[in-house]
C-alpha positions in Angstrom: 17.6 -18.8 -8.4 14.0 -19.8 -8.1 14.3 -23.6 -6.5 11.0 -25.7 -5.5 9.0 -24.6 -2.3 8.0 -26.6 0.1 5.2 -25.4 2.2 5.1 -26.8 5.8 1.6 -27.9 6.4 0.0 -27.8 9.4 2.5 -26.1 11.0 0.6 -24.1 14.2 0.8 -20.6 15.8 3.1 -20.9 18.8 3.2 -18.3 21.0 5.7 -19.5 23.9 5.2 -21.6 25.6 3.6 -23.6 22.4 0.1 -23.3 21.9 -1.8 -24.6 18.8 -4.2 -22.4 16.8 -6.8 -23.9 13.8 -7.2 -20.6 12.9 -3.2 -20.5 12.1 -3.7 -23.5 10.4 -6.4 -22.3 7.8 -4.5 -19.4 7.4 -1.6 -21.6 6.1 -3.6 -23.3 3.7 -5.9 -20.7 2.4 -2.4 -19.1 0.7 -0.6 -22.3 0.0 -2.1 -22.1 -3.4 -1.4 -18.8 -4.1 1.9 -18.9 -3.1 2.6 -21.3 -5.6 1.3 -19.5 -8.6 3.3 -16.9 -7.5 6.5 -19.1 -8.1 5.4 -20.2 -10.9 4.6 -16.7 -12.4 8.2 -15.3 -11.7 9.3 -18.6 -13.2 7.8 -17.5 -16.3 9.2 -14.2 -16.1 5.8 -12.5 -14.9 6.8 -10.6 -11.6 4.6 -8.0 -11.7 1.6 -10.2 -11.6 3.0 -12.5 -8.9 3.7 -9.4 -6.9 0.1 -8.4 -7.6 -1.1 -11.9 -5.9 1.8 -12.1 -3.1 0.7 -8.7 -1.8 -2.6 -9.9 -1.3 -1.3 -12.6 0.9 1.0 -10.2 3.3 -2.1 -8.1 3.6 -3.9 -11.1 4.9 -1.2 -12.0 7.3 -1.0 -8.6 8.4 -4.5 -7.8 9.0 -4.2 -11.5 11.5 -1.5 -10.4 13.1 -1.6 -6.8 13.7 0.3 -5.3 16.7 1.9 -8.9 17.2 5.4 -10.1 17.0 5.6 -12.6 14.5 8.6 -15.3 13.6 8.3 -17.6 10.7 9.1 -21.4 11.5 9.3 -23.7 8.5 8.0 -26.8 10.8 7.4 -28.2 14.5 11.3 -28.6 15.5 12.6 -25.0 14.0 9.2 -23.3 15.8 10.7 -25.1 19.1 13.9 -23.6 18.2 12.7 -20.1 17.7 10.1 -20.1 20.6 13.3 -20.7 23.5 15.4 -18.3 21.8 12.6 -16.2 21.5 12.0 -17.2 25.4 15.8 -16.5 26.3 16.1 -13.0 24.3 12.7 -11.6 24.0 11.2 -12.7 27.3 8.7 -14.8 25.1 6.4 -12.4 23.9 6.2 -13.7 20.3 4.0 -15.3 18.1 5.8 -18.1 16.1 3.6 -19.1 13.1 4.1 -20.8 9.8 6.5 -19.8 6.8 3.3 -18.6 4.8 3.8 -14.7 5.4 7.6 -15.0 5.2 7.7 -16.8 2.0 5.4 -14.2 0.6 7.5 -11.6 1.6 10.9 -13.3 0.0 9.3 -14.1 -3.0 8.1 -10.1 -3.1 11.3 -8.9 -2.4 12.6 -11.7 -5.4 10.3 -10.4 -7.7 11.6 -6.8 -7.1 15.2 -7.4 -7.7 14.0 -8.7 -11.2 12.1 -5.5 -11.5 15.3 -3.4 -11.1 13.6 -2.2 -7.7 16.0 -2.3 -5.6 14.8 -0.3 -2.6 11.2 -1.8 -2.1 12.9 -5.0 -2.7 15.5 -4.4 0.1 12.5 -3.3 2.6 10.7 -7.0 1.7 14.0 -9.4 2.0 14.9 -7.2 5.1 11.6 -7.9 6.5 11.7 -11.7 5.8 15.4 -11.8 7.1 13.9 -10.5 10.5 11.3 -13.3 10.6 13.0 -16.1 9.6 15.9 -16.1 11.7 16.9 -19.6 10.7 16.3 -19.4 7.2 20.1 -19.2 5.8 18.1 -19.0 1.8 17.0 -15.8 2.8 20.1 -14.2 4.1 21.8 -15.4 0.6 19.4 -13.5 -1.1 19.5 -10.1 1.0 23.3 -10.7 0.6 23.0 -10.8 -2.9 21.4 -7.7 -2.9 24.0 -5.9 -1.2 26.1 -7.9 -3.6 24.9 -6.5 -6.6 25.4 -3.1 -4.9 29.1 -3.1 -4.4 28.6 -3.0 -1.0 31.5 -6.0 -0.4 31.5 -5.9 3.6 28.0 -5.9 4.0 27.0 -8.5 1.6 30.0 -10.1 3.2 28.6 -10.7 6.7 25.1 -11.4 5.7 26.7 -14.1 3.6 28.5 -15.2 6.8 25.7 -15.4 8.8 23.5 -17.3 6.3 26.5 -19.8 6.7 26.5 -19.7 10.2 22.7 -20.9 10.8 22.7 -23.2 7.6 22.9 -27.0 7.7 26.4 -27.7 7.5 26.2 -31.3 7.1 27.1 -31.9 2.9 24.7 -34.6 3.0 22.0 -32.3 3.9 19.2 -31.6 1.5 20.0 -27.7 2.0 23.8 -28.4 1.5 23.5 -26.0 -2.0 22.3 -23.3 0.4 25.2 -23.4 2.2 27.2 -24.0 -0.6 25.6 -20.4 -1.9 26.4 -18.5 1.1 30.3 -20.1 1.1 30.3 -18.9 -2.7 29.0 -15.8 -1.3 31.7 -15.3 0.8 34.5 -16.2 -1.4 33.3 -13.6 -4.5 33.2 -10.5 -1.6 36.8 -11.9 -0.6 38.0 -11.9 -3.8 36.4 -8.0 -4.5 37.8 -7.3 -0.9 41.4 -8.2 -2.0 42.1 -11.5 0.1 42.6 -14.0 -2.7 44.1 -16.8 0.1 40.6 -16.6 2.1 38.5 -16.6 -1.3 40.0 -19.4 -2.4 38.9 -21.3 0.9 35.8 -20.3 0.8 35.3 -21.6 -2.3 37.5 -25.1 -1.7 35.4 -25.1 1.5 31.8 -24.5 -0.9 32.7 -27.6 -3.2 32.5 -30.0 -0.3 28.4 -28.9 -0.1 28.1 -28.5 -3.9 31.2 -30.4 -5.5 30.1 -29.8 -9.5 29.0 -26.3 -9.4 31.1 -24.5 -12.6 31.0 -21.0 -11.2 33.3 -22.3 -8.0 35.6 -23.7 -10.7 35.7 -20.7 -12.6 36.5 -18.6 -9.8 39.0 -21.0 -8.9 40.9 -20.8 -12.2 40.4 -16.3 -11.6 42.5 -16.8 -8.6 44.7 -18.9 -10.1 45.3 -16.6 -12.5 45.4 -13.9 -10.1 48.4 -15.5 -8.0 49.9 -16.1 -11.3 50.3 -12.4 -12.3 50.5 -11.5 -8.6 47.6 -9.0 -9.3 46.0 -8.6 -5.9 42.2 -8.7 -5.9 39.7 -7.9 -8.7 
């Protein structure tokens, strides 16, 4: 699940209205680097450490920021985004800042799952869910999560709403993330017992990610499942 990161740079503390800050700036790039060791160290199947180095970063973030309310923005146009919803349902009173200290905090909460620690790791993705309300990657995740859990209606709507802020153009270059949270959708569908809605979910996923084997799969289970007339999983 690990995919390449993209670090926005220069992206600026914007508190609304939008104000610039250097000192949000340099706070980006000191952890850029860091960041992407820790990638690469889960990538090699070394979470611990990464988690050892990603902490480090949080605590950073945290000491900058404390007693503030932070958002993540990946760039200039989502911080816009975030700063007038933030203006319409907060009354403003947030700082909007780069996707440094939410990345850490996904990748913390990623390590974790692979570390069988499923309740710190729920604490980490929660958090990042909070502060990047447009990321739709991290809502897969925290879905998958309540996924692996059992816990079909819950993983359910996360996956929903991870669909609902995604890019839902197929041409997009996210269009596998919302082909994930469609796939998401239709797996808790088919657990849920509503084979006919699964199987649109998962038609619907292949326009976003058209050669992914797991749709077909599940495809051919329903099939199969209509076949026997064996409702659900």
């Amino acid at each position: 699940m690990i995919r390449a990161w993209a670090f926005a740079a220069g992206v600026c503390c914007i508190a609304a209205p939008a104000v610039a800050s250097e000192n949000t700036i340099s706070l980006e790039d000191a952890h850029r680097e860091e960041l992407t060791a820790a990638v690469d160290l889960i990538s090699g199947s070394r979470q611990a450490q990464a988690i050892g180095i990603i902490d480090k970063v949080i605590a950073a973030y945290e000491t900058a920021y404390r007693g503030k309310a932070v958002l993540c923005a990946r760039d200039m146009a989502d911080a816009a985004n975030i700063s007038l919803s933030a203006m319409l349902h907060k009354g403003g009173k947030v700082t909007i800042i780069g996707p440094g200290w939410c990345e850490a905090l996904f990748l913390k909460g990623y390590a974790l799952v692979d570390l069988n620690r499923s309740i710190e790791a729920e604490a980490a993705l929660a958090r990042a869910v909070a502060m990047a309300p447009t990321r739709a990657h991290y809502l897969n995740e925290y879905a998958e999560l309540w996924k692996g859990r059992r816990e079909w209606h819950r993983s359910y709507g996360l996956f929903a709403r991870a669909y609902a802020i995604s890019d839902q153009d197929p041409k997009s270059p996210d269009a596998r993330i919302t082909a994930r949270s469609l796939r998401g959708m239709g797996y808790t569908k088919i657990e849920l017992g509503d084979l006919d809605e699964a199987e649109r979910m998962f038609h619907l996923s292949q326009q976003f990610d058209p050669d992914n084997a797991g749709v077909r799969t599940e495809l051919e289970y329903i099939a199969r499942k209509k076949a026997t007339g064996t409702p659900g999983s």
